[in-house]
KETOR-676540 format. One record per residue (C-alpha): x, y, z. Coordinates in pm, 1 decimal. Layout:
BEGIN
       px       py       pz
        X        Y        Z
...
***
This chain:
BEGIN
       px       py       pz
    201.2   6762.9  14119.4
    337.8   6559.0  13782.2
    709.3   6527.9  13746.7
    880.3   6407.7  13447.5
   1196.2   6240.2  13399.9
   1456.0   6350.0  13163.7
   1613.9   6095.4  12936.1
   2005.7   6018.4  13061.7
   2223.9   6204.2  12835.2
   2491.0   5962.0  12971.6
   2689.8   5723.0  12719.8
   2530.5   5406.0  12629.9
   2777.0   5119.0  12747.4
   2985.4   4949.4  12516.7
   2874.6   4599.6  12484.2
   3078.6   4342.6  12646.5
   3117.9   4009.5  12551.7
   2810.2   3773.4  12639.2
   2593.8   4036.4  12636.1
   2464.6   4402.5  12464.5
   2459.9   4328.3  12073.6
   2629.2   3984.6  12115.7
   2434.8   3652.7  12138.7
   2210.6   3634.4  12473.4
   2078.6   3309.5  12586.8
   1673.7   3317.7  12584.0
   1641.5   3713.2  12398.3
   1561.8   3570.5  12054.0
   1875.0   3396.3  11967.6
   1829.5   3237.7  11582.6
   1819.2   2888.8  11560.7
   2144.3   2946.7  11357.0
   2315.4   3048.9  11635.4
   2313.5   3442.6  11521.0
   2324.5   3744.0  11718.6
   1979.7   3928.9  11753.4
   1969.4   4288.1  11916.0
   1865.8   4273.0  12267.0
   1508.7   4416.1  12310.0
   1614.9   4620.6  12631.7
   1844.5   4853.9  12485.7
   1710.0   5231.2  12444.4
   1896.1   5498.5  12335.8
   1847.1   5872.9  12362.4
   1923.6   6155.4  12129.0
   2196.7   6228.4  12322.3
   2358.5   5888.1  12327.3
   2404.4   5929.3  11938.6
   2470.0   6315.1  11858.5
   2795.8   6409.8  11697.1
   2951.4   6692.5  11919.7
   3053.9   6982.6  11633.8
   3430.0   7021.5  11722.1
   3647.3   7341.0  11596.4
   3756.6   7328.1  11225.2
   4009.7   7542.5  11014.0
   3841.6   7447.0  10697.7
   3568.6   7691.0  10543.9
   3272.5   7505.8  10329.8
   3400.8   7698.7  10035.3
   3726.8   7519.3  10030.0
   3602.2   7187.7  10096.2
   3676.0   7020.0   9739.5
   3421.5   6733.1   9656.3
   3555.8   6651.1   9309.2
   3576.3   6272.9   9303.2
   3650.4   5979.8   9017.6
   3352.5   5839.0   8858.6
   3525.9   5597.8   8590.8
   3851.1   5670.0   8549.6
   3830.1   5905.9   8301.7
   3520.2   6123.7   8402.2
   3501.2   6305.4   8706.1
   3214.6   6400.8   8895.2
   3188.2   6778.7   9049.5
   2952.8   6597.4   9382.3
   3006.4   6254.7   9439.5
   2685.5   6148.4   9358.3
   2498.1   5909.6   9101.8
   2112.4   5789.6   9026.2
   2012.4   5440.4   9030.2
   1952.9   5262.9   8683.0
   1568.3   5204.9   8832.7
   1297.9   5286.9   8621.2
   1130.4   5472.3   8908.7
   1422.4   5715.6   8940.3
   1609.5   5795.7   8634.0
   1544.0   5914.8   8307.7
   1649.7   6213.5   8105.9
   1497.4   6456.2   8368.6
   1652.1   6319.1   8666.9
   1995.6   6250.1   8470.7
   1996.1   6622.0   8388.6
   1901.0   6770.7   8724.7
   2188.6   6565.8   8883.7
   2461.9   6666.0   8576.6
   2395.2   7059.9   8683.2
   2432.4   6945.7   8986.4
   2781.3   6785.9   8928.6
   2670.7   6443.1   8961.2
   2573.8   6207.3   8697.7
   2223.7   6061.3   8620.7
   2179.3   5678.5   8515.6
   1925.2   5627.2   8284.6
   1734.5   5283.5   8318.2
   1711.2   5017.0   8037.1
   1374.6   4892.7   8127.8
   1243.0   5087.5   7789.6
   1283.0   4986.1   7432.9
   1615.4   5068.5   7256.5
   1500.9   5415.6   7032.6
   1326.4   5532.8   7372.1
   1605.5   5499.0   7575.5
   1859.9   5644.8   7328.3
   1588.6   5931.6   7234.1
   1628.5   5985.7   7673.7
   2023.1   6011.5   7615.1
   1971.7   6250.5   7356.8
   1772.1   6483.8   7526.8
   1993.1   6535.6   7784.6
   2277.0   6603.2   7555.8
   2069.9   6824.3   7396.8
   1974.6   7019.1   7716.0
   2236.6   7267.0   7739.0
   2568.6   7332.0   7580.3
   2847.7   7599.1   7550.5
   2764.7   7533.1   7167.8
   2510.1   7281.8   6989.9
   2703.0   7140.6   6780.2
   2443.7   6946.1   6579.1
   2137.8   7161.1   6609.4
   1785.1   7016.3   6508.6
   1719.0   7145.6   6194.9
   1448.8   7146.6   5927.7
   1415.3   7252.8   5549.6
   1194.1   7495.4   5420.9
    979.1   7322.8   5257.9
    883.8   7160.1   5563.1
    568.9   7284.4   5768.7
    485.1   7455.4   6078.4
    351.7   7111.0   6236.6
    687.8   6959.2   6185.7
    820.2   7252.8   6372.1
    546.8   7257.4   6606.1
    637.7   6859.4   6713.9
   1005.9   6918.7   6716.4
    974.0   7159.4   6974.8
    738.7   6975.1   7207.2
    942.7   6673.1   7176.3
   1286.9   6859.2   7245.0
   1100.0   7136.4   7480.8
   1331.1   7399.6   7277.1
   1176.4   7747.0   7182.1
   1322.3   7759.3   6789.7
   1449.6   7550.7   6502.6
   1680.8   7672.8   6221.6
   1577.6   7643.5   5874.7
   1825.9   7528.5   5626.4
   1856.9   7434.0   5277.9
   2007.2   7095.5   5090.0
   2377.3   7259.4   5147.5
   2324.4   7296.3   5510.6
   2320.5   7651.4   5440.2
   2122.7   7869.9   5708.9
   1829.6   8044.0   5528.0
   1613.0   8104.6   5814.0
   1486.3   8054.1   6166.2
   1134.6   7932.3   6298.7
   1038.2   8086.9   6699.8
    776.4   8086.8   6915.1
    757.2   8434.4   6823.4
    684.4   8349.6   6500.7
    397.2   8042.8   6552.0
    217.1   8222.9   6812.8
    -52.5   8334.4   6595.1
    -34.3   8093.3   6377.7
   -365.9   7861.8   6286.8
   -270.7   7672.8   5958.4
     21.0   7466.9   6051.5
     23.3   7283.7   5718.8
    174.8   7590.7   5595.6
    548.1   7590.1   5469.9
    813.4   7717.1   5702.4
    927.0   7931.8   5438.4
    635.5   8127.8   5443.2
    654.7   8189.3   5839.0
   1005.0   8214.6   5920.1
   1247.6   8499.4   6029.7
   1494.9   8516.1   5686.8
   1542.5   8861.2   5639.1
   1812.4   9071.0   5864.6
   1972.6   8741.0   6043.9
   2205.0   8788.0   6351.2
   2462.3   8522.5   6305.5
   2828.3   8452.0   6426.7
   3149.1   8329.1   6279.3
   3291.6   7951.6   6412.1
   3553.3   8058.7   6677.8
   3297.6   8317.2   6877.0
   3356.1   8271.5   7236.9
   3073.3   8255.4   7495.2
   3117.6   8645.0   7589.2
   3120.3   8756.0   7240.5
   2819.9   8533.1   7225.9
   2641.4   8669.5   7508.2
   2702.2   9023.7   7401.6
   2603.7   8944.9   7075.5
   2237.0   8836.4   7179.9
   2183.5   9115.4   7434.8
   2264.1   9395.1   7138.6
   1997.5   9250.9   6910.2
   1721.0   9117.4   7193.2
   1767.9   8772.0   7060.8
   1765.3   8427.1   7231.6
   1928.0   8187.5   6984.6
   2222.1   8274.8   6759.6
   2330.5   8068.4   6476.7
   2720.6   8021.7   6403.0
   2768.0   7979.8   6042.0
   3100.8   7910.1   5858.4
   3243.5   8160.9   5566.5
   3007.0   7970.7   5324.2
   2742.9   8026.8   5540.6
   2700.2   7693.7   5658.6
   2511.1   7630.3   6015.9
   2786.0   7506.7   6256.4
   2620.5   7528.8   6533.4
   2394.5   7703.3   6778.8
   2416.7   7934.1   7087.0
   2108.4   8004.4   7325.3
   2048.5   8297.8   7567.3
   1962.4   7964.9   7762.8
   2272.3   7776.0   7804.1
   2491.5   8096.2   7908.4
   2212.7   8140.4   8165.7
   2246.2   7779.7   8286.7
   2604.2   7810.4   8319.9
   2595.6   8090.7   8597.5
   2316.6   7908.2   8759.4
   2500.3   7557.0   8799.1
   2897.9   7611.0   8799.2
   2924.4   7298.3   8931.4
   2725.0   7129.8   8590.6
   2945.8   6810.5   8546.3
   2995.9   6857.5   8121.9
   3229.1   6737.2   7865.4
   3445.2   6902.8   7649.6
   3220.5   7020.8   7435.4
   2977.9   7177.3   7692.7
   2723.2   6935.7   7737.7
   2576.9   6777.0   8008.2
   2726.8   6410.2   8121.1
   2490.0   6142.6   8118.4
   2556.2   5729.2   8221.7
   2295.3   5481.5   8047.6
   2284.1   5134.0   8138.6
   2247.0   4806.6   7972.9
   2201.0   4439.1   8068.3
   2459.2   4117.1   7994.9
   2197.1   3953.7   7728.6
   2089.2   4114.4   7388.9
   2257.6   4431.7   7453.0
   2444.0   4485.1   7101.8
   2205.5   4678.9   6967.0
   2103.1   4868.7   7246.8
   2496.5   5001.3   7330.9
   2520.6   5085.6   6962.2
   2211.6   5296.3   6979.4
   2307.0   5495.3   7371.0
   2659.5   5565.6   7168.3
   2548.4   5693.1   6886.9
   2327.4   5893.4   7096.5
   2639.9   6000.2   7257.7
   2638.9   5884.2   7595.0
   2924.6   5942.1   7826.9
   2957.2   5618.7   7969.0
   2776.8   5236.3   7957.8
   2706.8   5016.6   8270.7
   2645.1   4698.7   8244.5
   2358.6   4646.5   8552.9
   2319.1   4327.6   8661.6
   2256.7   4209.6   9024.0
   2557.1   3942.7   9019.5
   2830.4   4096.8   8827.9
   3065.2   3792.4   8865.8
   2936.1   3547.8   8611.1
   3055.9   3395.0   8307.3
   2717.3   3601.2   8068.4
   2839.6   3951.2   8264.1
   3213.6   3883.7   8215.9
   3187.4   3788.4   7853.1
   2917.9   4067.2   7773.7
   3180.2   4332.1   7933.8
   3432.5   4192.8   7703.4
   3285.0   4262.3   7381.4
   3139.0   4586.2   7489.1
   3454.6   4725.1   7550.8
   3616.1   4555.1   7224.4
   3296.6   4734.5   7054.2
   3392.7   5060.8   7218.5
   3713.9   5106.7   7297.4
   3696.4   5458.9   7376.9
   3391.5   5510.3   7563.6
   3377.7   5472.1   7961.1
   3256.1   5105.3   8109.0
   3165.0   5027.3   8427.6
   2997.1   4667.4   8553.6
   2798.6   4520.6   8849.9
   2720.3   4449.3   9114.9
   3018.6   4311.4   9274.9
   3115.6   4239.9   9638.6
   3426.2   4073.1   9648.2
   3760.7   4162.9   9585.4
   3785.2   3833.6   9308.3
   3485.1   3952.4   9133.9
   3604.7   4287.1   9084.3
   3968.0   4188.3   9000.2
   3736.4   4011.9   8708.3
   3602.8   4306.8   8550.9
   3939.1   4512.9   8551.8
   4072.4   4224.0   8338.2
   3733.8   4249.9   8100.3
   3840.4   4622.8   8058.9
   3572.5   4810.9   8300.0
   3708.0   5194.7   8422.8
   3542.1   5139.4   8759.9
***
């Protein structure tokens, strides 16, 4: 009859001095005179597993909210890697609804990276407050590209005075064929559903479920497009209450840049409005990094900076005194 043995749930030993994890004469010592791990330990499950204890604190309470920079805040303490095999605008966005905060990579020319920026901006907001617009004398095929590029489901038309004179949907290109015609001659312009500047998100979300609509405009008294609410965005925030945003609604977004020829490329992820700029190296305390930190910040004074990689407490003390918020 076969008999097995059950592993020892008993403790492993702590190692004592001379032998365990310290150096061992003849198990593989380094040259060096390093410790190697001796090849005769085993460990069971049981040796390792943390014992769940009693707790007073529900999951619910447990508050996560931690410093990212010192001026933005993430809702889960967690951030992407500037690596070109993790994130770009898709992962940056999934982590920002998720509370944390995406980094995009810089391993991509200057226009694509900022266009990356943009698009998560762009994502989702309590109000877009510069919605993609077009004029109507352009054609469906502009449309058409606009909303591939920006994966968005409508574009409102306006004329030279910024003026709101129309709206292009899917609704409307659907059976479409000529797309060299003129938006004017396709768009929704009669019987508009618009709102005044100052409409809160309810009033907004009412608003859209009256009429059956997904977008609505917000125009000024002169009629003027302000800005744009989707059916979309009030969705998204009940989905992810957590959504780490700024103040005006958007999602949060880090891009990074490098220590050499970055000028141009800071100026651009800025513009693009970016939340904050990290300068990525691998040795963070060098003269190129230090300096490059230095006129970044003097550049933008008011946008968040972080710099790295650092691992001592000298190199770090080096970037507070360039001006880096973490």
């Amino acid at each position: 009859m076969a008999t097995t043995t059950r592993p020892s749930s008993k403790p492993a030993s702590p190692a004592k001095p001379g032998s365990g994890l310290s150096r061992i004469k003849g198990s593989g010592q380094a040259d060096q005179g390093l410790p190697r791990v001796r090849n005769d330990m085993v460990l069971t499950f049981d040796d390792v597993l943390l014992t769940p204890r009693h707790s007073l604190v529900h999951p619910k309470d447990v508050n996560t909210v931690s410093l990212f920079t010192r001026g933005i805040t993430l809702n889960l303490p967690f951030a992407s890697a500037a690596m070109d095999t993790v994130t770009e605008s898709d992962m940056a966005m999934a982590m920002a609804r998720n509370g944390g905060i995406g980094v995009i990579h810089k391993n991509m020319s200057i226009d694509r990276q900022a266009a990356e920026v943009d698009r998560v901006k762009r994502s989702e907001s309590g109000m877009i407050l510069n919605p993609i617009t077009l004029a109507p004398d352009g054609t469906l095929r502009e449309a058409v590209a606009l909303m591939r590029r920006f994966k968005i489901s409508g574009v409102p038309i306006v004329n030279r005075d910024g003026q709101l004179v129309g709206i292009i949907t899917n609704r409307d290109l659907q059976f479409e064929r000529n797309l060299d015609r003129p938006l004017r001659e396709a768009m929704t312009h009669k019987n508009l559903v618009t709102a005044p500047v100052g409409t809160t998100l309810d009033e907004a979300e009412a608003i859209l479920g009256k009429h059956r609509i997904e977008k609505l405009p917000v125009v000024d008294d002169q009629g003027v497009l302000r800005g744009l609410i989707t059916v979309k965005d009030i969705h998204k925030r009940r989905d992810f209450p957590d959504a780490n945003k700024d103040q005006h609604g958007r999602l949060r977004v880090a891009a990074a840049i490098g220590a050499s020829i970055y000028r141009d490329r800071a100026r651009a992820l800025v513009d693009a409005g970016v939340d904050v700029l990290i300068v990525d190296t691998a040795h963070g305390h060098s003269e190129g990094v230090l300096e490059a930190t230095s006129i970044v910040r003097e550049m933008f004074p008011d946008v968040q900076l972080v710099a790295g990689n650092v691992a001592t407490r000298a190199g770090a003390r080096a970037l507070v005194e360039r001006g880096v918020d973490a």
